[in-house]
BADOFI-509798 format. One record per residue (C-alpha): residue number from 1; chain; z, y, x. Coordinates in steps of 0.001 Angstrom, whole numbers, plus 500000, padded with zeros to 6 digits. Layout:
% BADOFI-509798
<NUM, "A", <Z, Y, X>>
...
***
This chain:
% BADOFI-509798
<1, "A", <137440, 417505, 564840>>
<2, "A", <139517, 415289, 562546>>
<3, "A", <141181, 413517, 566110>>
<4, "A", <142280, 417669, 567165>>
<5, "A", <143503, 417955, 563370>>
<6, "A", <145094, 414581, 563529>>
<7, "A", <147037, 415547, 566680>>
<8, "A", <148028, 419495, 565653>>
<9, "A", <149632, 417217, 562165>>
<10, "A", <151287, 414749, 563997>>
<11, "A", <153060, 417258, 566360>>
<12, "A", <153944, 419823, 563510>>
<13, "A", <155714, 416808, 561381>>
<14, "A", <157609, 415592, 564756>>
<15, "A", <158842, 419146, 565064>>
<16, "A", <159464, 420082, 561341>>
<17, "A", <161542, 416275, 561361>>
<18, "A", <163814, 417034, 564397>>
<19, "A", <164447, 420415, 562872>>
<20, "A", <165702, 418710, 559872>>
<21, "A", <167574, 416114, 560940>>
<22, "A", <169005, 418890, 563307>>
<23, "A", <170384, 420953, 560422>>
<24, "A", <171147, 418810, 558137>>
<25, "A", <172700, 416043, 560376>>
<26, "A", <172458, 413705, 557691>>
<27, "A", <173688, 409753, 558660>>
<28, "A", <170687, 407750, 560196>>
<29, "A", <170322, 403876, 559833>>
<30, "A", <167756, 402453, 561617>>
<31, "A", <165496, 399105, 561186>>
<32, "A", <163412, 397765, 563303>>
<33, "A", <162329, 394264, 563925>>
<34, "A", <158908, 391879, 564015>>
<35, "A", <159685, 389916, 560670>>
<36, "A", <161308, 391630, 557377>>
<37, "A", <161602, 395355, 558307>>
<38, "A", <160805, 396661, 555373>>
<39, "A", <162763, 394089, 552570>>
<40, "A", <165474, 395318, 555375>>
<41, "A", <165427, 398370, 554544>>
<42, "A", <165052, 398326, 551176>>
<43, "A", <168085, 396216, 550862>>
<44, "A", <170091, 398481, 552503>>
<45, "A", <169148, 400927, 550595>>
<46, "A", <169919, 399328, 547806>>
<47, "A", <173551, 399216, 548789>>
<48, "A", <174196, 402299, 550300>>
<49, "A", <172872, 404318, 547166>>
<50, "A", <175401, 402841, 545181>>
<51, "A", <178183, 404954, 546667>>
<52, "A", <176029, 407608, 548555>>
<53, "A", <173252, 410238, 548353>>
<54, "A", <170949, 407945, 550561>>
<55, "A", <166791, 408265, 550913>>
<56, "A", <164353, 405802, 552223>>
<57, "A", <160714, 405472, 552022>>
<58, "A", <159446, 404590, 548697>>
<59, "A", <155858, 403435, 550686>>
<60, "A", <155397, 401505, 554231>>
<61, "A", <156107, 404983, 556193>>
<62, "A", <157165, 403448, 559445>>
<63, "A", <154893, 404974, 562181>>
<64, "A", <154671, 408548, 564013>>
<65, "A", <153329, 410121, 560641>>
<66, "A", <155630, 408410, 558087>>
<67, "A", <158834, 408344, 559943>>
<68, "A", <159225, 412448, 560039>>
<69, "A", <156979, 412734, 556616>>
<70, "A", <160127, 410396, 555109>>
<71, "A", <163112, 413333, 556342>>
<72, "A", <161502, 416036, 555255>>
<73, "A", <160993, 414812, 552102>>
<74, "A", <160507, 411719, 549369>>
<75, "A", <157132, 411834, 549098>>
<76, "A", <155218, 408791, 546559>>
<77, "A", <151939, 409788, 545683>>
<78, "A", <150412, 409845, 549064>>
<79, "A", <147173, 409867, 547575>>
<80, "A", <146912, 413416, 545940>>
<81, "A", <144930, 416224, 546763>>
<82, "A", <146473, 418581, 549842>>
<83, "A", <149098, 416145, 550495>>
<84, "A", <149689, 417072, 554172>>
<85, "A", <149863, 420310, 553760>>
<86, "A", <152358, 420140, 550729>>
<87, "A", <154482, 418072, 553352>>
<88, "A", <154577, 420859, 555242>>
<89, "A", <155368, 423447, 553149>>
<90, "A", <158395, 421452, 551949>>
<91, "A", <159414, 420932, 555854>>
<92, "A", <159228, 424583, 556316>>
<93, "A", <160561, 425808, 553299>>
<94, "A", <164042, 423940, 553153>>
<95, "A", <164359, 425285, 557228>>
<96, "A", <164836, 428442, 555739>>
<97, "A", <166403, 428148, 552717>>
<98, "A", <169013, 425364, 552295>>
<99, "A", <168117, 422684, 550330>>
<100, "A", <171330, 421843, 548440>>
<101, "A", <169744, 418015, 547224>>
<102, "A", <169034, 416509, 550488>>
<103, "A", <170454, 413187, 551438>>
<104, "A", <173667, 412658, 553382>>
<105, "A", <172038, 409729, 554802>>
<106, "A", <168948, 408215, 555405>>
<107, "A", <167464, 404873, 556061>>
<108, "A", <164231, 404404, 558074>>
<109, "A", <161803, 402025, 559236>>
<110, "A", <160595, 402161, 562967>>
<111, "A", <157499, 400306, 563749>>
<112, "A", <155691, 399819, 566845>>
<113, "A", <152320, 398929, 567621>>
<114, "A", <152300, 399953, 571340>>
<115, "A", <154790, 400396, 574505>>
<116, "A", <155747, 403826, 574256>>
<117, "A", <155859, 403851, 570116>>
<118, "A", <159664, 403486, 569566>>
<119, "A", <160841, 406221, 572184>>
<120, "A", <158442, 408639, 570403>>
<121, "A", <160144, 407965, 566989>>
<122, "A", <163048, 408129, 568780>>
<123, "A", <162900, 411576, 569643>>
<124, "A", <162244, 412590, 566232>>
<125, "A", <165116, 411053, 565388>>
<126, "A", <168268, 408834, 566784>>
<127, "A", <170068, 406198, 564683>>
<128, "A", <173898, 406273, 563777>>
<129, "A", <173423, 402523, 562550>>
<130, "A", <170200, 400362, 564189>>
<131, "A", <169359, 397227, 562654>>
<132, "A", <167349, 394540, 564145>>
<133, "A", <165910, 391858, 562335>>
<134, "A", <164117, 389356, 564392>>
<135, "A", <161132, 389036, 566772>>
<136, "A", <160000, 385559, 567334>>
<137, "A", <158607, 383620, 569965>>
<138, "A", <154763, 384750, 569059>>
<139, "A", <155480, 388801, 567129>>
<140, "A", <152684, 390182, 565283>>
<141, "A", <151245, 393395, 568010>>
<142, "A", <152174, 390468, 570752>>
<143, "A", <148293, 391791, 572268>>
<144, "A", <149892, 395180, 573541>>
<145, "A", <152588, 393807, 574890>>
<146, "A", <153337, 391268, 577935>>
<147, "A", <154952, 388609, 575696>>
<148, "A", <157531, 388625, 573450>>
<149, "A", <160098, 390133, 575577>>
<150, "A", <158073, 392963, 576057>>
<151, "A", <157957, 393642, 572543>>
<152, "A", <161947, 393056, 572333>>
<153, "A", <162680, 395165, 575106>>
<154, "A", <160797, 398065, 572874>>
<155, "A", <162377, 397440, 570126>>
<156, "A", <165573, 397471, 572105>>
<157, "A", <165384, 400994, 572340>>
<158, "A", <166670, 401716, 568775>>
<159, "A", <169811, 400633, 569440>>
<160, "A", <169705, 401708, 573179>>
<161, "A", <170336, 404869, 572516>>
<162, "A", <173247, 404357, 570414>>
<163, "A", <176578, 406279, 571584>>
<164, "A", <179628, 404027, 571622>>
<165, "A", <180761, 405290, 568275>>
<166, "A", <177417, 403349, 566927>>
<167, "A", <177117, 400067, 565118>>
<168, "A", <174434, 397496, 566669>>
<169, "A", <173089, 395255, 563506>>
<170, "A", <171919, 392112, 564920>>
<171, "A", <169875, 388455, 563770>>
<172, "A", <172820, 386056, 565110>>
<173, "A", <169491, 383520, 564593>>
<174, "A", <167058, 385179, 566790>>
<175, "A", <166411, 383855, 570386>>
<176, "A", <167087, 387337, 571841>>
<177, "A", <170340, 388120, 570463>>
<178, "A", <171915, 387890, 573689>>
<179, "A", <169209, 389991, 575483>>
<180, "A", <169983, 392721, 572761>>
<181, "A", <173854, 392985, 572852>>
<182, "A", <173249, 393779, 576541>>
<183, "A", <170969, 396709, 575797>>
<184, "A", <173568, 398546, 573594>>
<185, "A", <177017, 400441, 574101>>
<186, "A", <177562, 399936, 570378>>
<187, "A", <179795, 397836, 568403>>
<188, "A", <177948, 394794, 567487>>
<189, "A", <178193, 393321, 564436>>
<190, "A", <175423, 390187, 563918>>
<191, "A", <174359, 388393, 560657>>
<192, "A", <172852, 385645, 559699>>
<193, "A", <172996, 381653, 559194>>
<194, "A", <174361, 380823, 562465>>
<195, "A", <177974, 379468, 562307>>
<196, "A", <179467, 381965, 564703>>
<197, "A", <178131, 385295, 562595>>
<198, "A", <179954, 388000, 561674>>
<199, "A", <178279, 388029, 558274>>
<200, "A", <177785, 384712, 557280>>
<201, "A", <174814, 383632, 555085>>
<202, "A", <175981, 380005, 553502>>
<203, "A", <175516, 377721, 550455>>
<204, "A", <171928, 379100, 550282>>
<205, "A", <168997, 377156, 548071>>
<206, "A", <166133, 378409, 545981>>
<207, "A", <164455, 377318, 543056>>
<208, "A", <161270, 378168, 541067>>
<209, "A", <160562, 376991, 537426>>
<210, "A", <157001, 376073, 538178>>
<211, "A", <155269, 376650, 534589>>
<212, "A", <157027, 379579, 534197>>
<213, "A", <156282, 381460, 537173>>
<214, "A", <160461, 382197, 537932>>
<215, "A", <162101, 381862, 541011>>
<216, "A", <165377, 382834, 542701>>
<217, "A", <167750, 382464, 545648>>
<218, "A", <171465, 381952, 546078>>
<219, "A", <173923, 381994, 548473>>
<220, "A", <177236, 382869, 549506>>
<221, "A", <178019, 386306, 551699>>
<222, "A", <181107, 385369, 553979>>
<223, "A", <182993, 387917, 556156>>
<224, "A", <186331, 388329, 557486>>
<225, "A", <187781, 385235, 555175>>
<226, "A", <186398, 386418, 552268>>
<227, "A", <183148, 385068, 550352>>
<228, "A", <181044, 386316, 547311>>
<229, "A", <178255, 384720, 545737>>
<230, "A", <174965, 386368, 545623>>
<231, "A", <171822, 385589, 543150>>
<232, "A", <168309, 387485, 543728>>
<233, "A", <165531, 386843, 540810>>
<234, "A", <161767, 387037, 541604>>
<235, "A", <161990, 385703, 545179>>
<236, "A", <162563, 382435, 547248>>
<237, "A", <163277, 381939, 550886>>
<238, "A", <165433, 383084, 553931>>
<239, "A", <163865, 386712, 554394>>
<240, "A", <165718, 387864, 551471>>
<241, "A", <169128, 386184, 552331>>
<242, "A", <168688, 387636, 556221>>
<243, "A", <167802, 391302, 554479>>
<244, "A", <170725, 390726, 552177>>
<245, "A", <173089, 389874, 555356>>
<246, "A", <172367, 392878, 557228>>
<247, "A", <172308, 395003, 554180>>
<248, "A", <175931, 393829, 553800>>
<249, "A", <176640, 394755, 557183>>
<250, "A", <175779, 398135, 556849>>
<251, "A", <177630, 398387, 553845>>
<252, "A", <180952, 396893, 555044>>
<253, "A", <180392, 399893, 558587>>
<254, "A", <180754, 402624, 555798>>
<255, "A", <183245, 401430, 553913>>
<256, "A", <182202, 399594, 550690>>
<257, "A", <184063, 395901, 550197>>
<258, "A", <181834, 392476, 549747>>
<259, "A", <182291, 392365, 545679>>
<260, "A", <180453, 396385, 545465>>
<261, "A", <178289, 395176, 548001>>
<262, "A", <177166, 391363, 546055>>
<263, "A", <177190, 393759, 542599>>
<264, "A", <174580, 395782, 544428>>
<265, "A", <172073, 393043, 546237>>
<266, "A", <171916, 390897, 542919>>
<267, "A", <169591, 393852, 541272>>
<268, "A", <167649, 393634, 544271>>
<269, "A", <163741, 393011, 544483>>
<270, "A", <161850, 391856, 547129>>
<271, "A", <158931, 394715, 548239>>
<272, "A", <155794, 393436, 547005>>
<273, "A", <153946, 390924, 548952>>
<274, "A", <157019, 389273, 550567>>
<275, "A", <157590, 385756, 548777>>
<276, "A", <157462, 387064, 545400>>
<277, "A", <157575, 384552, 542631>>
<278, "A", <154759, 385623, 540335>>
<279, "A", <153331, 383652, 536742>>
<280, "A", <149946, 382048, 537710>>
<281, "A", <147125, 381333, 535418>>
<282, "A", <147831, 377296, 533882>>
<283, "A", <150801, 377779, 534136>>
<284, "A", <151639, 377369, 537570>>
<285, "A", <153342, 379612, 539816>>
<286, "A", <152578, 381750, 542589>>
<287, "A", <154910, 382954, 546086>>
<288, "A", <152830, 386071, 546878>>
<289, "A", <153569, 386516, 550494>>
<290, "A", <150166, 388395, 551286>>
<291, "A", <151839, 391398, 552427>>
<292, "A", <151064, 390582, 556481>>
<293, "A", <151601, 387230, 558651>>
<294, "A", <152793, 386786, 562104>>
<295, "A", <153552, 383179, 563073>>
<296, "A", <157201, 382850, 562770>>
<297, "A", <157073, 384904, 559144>>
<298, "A", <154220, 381651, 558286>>
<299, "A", <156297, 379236, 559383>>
<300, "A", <159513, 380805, 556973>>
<301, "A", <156546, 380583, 554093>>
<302, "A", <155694, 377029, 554513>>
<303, "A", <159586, 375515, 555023>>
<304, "A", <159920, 377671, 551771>>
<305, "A", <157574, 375707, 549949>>
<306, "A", <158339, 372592, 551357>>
<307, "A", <162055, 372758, 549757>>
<308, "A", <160877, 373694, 546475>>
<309, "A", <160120, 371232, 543913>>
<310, "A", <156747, 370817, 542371>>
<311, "A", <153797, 368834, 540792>>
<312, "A", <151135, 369846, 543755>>
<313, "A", <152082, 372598, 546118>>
<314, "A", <149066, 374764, 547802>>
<315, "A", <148703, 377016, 550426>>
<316, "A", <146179, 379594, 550942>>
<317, "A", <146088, 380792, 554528>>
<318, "A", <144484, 383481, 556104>>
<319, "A", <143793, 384438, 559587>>
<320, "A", <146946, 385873, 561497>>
<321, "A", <145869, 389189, 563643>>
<322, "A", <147189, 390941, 566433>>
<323, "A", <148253, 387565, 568227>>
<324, "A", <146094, 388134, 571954>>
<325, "A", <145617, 385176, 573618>>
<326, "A", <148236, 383582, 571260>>
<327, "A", <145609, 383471, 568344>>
<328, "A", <144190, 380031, 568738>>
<329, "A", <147592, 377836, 569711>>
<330, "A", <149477, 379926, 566726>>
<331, "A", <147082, 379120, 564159>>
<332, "A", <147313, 375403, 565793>>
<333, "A", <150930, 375501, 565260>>
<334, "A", <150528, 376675, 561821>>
<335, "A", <148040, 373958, 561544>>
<336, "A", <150281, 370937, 562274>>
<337, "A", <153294, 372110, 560621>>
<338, "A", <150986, 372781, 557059>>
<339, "A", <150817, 368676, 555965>>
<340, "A", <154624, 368724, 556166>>
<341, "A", <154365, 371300, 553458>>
<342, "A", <151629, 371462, 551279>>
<343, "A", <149268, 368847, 549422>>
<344, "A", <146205, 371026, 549455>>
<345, "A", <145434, 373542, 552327>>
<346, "A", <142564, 376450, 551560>>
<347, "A", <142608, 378759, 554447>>
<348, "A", <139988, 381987, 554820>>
<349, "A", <139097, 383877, 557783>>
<350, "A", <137690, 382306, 561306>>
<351, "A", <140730, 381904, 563034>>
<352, "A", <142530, 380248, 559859>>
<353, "A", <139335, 377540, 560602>>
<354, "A", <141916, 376162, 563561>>
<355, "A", <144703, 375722, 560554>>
<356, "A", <142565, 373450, 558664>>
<357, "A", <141198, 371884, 561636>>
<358, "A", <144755, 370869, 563123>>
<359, "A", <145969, 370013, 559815>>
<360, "A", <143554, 367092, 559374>>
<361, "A", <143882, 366085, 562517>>
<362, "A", <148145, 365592, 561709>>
<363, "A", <147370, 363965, 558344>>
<364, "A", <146086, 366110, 555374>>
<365, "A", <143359, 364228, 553706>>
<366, "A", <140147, 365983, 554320>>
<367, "A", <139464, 365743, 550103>>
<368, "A", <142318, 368157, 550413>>
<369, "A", <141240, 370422, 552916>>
<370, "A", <138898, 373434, 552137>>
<371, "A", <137953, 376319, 554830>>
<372, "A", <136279, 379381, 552824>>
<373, "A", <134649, 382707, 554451>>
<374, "A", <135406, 385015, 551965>>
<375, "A", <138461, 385894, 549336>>
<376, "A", <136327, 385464, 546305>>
<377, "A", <135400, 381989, 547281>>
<378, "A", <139121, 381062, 547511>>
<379, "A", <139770, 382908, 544192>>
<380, "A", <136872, 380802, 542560>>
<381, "A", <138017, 377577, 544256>>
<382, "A", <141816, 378069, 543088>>
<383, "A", <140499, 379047, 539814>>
<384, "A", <138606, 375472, 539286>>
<385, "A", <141475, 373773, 541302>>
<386, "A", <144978, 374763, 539608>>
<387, "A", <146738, 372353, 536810>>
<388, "A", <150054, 372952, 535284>>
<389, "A", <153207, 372952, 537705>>
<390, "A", <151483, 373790, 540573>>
<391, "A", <153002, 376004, 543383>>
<392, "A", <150621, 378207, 545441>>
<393, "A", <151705, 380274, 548809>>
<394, "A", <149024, 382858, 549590>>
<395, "A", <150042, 384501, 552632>>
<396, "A", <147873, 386294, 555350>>
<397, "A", <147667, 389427, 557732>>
<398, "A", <147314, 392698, 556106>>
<399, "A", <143730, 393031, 556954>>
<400, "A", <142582, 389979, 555178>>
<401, "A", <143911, 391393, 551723>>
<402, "A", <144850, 387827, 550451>>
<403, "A", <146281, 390292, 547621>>
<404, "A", <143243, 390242, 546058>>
<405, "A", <143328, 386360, 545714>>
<406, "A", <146565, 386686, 543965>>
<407, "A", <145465, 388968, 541491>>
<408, "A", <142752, 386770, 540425>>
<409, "A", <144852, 384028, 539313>>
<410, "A", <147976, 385313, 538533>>
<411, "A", <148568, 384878, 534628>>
<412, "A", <148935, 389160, 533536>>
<413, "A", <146095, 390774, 536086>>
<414, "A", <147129, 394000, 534571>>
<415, "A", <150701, 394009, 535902>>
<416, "A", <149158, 394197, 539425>>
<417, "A", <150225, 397421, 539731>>
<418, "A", <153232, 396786, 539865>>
<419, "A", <153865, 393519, 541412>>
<420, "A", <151274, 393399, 544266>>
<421, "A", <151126, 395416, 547565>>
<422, "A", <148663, 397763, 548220>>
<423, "A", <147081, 398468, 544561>>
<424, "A", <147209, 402800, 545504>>
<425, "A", <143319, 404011, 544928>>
<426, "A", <142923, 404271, 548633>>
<427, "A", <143631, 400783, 549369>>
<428, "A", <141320, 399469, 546745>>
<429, "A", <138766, 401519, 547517>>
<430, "A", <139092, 399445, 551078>>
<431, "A", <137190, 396391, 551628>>
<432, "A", <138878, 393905, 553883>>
<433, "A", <137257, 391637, 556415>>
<434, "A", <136170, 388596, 554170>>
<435, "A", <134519, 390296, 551211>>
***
């Protein structure tokens, strides 16, 4: 019964959506991508709603229910009573009678799990703007597909579709840029670190103040000769400076000039979960990157850490899902680049086991090397383990819920709330798979 009910919902939303976007014809960017979707598009945001009437999901609506739940309206307390069907009413209701506050643009989030995924979102609604952030050589959902290039040629689609009037955002970084400016009859503008890129990311570095549980990144934005400086506080590490690049992109397509648009990203803030700096108990500090972990997004965590000054750094790792028959040589990867970065390894989770395992054999001393089953054993350990100035990473797929290791060392446990992901009574009511 709730699979029939599940299906009649999906396929009134789709329809209610495409009605929507059909009479309101508001401005569509789209973001899609295997590593920082989301900070993406909340960067973007960020810069378009300083000049414009823009909307974006305040919650991780990226799939076949949140994607058409986010244009009919802006929705945040998914948890109430009759949600769905107030959803619907509002759908229906502004059909018939114009509703004189919605958006003249709108900035969503299309994620894919499965072939098929993105041309379904896709009919609900087609991007003016797509933006694609970067895929990897091992994505996260690499199981479903055959490879990575089956996953790029999905997400490929977004900007696809894109009439010749469109703007094609793409990671001059990624190993299929090439593949994707062949896909698209749009203007292509790319971003990133790469020398030739439109929007250039330079000069960047981050710090953290260690016993004060700070952190921040800098760099310079440079386009068309010109160059502004940029400073983000909470944070460290590329993800934000690559969100920060395309956000500028998308701001320089509709108009605004690189000072509005550096004005804009330095109030920005990392979603939680994605290399937040956060106070630590002992005074230590803490880069919450629990959110979710695919390889190459693990890989961006531990070169963060490894350019960042500190007493002792640690890194709590948990298993990395979704990987096929990728699992074991990814977490082997992960394994051998971890001494390079990181003076004391814990890992959780039975696939994180291979971490620890390749880490000693590339030269972490096994006093320093600790394989737990469960979240609350790592919590404990870290607990007993931390001195002043240490650093700790915790980053691990979404299932694992290294969130909850976080919150049991970080220095203020109450401001959870509001600095960790998934805190919503739903979630927490949800155990994860090592508790």
């Amino acid at each position: 019964m709730k699979k029939i009910l599940l299906k009649i919902l999906t396929a009134c939303l789709k329809k209610i959506a495409a009605l929507t976007i059909s009479k309101y014809k508001p401005s569509i960017v789209g973001v899609t991508g295997n590593v920082g979707k989301t900070s993406t598009k909340t960067a973007v945001f960020q810069v378009l709603s300083s000049e414009r009437k823009v909307r974006t999901a305040s919650k991780n609506f990226n799939n076949e229910l949140g994607l058409p739940t986010t244009i009919i309206g802006d929705f945040k307390d998914t948890d109430e009573k009759l949600f769905w069907p107030k959803v619907l009413f509002r759908g229906l209701s502004q059909l018939v009678i114009k509703n004189k506050n919605y958006p003249e643009m709108i900035v969503l989030e299309y994620g894919i799990d499965r072939p098929g995924d993105m041309s379904y979102l896709l009919n609900i609604a087609r991007p003016d703007v797509g933006v694609i952030t970067a895929i990897g050589d091992i994505p996260v959902h690499v199981e479903f597909f055959d490879g990575p290039d089956g996953i790029a040629k999905e997400k490929s689609k977004l900007i696809a579709q894109l009439p010749s009037t469109g703007f094609a955002i793409l990671n001059a970084d990624d190993s299929h840029l090439d593949f994707f400016k062949e896909q698209t009859r749009g203007h292509v503008i790319t971003y990133g670190f790469e020398k030739n890129s439109d929007v250039k990311i330079t000069a960047f570095s981050n710090e953290v103040d260690d016993e004060n549980g700070t952190g921040f990144i800098s760099f310079k934005i440079n386009y068309g000769g010109s160059m502004v400086p940029v400073r983000m506080e909470g944070m460290v590490g590329h993800s934000a400076a690559y969100a920060a690049g395309a956000a500028g992109a998308v701001g320089l397509i509709f108009g605004m000039n690189l000072v509005k648009i550096a004005e804009t990203l330095n109030k920005y803030k990392n979603p939680p979960g994605r290399e937040r700096v956060i106070k630590g108990i002992k005074n230590t500090a803490i880069i919450d990157d629990s959110y979710n972990a695919s390889p190459q997004a693990m890989e961006e965590a531990l070169g963060t850490m490894k350019n960042i000054k500190a007493k002792r750094k640690i890194a709590v790792l948990g298993d990395m899902l979704e990987l096929g028959h990728h699992t074991l040589e990814a977490h082997r990867k992960i394994g051998r680049l971890t001494p390079k970065s990181a003076d004391i390894l814990i890992t959780v989770g039975q696939r994180a086991k291979s971490i620890a395992e390749e880490a000693l054999k590339n030269g972490l001393d096994k006093r320093n090397v600790f394989s737990t089953e469960n979240i609350n054993e790592a919590a404990e350990f870290l607990k007993n383990t931390l001195k002043k100035g240490d650093l700790v990473l915790i980053k691990g797929s979404q299932s694992v819920r290294l969130e909850k290791v976080t919150k049991q060392i970080m220095d203020d446990p109450l401001s959870a709330k509001d600095l960790l992901v998934r805190q919503s009574d739903a979630w927490l009511a949800k155990p994860g798979m090592y508790e």
